[in-house]
C-alpha positions as CSV (number, residue, x, y, z in Angstrom):
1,X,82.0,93.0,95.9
2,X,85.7,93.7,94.5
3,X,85.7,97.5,95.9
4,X,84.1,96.6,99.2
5,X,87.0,93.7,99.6
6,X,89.9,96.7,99.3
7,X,88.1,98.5,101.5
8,X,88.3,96.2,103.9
9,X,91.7,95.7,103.9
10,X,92.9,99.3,103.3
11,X,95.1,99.3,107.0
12,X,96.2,96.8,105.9
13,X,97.8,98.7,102.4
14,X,98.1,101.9,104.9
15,X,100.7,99.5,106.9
16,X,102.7,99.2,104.0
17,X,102.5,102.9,102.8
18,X,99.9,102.2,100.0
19,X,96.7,103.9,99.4
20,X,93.7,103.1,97.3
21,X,92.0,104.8,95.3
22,X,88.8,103.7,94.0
23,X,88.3,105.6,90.5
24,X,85.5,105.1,88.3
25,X,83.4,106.9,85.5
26,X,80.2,106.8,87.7
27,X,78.9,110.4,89.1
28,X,79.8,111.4,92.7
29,X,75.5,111.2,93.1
30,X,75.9,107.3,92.2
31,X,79.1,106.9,94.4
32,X,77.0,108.5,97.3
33,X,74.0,106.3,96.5
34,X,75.8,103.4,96.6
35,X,77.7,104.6,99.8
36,X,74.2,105.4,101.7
37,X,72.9,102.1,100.9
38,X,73.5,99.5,103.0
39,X,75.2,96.4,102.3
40,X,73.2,94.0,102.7
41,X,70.8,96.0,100.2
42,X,73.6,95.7,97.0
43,X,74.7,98.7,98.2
44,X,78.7,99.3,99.3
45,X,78.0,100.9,102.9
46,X,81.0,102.7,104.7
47,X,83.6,102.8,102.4
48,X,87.5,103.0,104.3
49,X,89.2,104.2,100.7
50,X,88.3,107.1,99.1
51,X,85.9,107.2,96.0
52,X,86.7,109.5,92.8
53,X,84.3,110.0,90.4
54,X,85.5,111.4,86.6
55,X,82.6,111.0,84.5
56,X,84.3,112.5,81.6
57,X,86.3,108.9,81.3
58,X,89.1,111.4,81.2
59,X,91.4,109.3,83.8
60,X,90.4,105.9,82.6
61,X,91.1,107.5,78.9
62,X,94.5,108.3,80.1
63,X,95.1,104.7,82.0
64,X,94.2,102.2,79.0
65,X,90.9,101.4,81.0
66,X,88.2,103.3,78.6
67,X,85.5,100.7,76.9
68,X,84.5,103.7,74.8
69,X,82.2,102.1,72.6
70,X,80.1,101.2,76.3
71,X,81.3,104.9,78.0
72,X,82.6,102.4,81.0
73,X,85.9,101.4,82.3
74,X,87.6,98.1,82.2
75,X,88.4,96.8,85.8
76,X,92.0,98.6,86.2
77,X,94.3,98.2,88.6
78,X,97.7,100.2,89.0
79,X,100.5,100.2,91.5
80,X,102.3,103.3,91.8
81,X,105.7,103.3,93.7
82,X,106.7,106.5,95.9
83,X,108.6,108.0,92.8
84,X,105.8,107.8,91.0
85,X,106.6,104.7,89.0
86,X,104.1,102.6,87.3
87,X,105.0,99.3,88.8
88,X,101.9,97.0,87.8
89,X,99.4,97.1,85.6
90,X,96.4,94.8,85.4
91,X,93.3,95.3,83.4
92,X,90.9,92.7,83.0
93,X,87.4,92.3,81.5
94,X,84.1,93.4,83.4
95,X,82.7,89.8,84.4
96,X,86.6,89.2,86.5
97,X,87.6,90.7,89.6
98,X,91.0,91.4,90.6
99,X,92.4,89.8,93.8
100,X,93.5,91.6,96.9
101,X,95.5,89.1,98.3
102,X,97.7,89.2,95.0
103,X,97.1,93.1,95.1
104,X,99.4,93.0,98.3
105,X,101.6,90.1,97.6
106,X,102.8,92.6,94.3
107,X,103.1,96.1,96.6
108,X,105.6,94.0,99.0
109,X,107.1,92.4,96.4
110,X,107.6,95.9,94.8
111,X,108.7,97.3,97.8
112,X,111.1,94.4,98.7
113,X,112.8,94.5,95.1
114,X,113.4,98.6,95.6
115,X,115.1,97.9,99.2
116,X,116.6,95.0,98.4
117,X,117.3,94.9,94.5
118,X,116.4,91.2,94.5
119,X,113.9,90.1,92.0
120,X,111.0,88.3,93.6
121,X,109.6,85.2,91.9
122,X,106.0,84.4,91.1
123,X,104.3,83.3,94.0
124,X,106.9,85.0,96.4
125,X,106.0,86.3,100.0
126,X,107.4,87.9,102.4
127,X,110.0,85.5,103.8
128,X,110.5,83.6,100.8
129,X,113.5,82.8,99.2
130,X,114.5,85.8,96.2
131,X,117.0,85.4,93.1
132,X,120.4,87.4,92.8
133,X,121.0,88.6,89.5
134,X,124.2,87.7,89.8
135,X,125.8,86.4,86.3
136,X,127.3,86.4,82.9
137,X,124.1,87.1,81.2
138,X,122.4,89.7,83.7
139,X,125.4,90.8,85.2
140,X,124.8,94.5,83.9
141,X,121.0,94.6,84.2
142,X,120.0,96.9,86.8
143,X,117.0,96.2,88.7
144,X,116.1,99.8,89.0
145,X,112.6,100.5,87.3
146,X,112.7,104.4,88.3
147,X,115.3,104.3,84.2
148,X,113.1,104.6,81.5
149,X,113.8,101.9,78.7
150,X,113.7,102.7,75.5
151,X,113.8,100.5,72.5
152,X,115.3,102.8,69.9
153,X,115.0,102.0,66.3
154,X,114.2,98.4,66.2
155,X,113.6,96.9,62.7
156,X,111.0,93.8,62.5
């Protein structure tokens, strides 16, 4: 399972100063259902990430996430930086999982393009060579994503 695969790997995110959050419209009864039952019984077991249950949809209303019509949530994902900034978004259909190993790749990219203000390439990893901004074109874009852009009156 998706959830049990972060929880797995949750040093791992702690190493990097990440935490995850699981979130979901279920009540904290089925969260500690599926906590108390075993693994290998379909159940998630010992969970290393914490569980939040807002059957009200009210986050997942607020996130994008709501299926309204079922009263579930798509499967959401969301990186957060330190300041708060909404880095990453991902949101796919029930049936698809998201991956962890692509979950991390993005938090050190992230990270790396705040430290570093390179811009990280699909595919990059730590290590791998990054891209300067450095031109006519871009010379004045900043790579800050903590400034809010704004599209003002833009005609179609």
């Amino acid at each position: 399972m998706e959830i049990i695969a972060f929880s797995d790997r949750a040093e791992e995110f702690t190493k990097l100063n990440c935490q995850v959050i699981g979130a979901s419209v279920d009540s904290e009864f089925c969260h500690l259902a599926w906590i108390n039952t075993p693994k290998k019984q379909g159940g998630l077991g010992v969970m290393n990430i914490p569980l939040v249950s807002y059957p009200k949809c009210t986050i997942v209303q607020d996130y994008g996430v709501l299926k309204a019509d079922e009263g579930i949530s798509f499967r959401g994902l969301f990186i957060i930086d330190d300041k708060g900034v909404l880095c990453q978004i991902i949101m796919n259909e029930l049936p698809v999982g998201r991956s962890v190993d692509e979950t991390v790749r993005l938090v050190q990219a992230f990270q790396f393009t705040d430290k570093h203000g390179k811009v990280c390439s699909a595919g990059w990893k730590p290590g791998s060579d990054t891209i300067s901004l450095i031109s006519r074109r871009t010379k004045n874009v900043s790579l800050s994503r903590s400034e809010h852009w704004s599209c003002g009156n833009v005609q179609p």
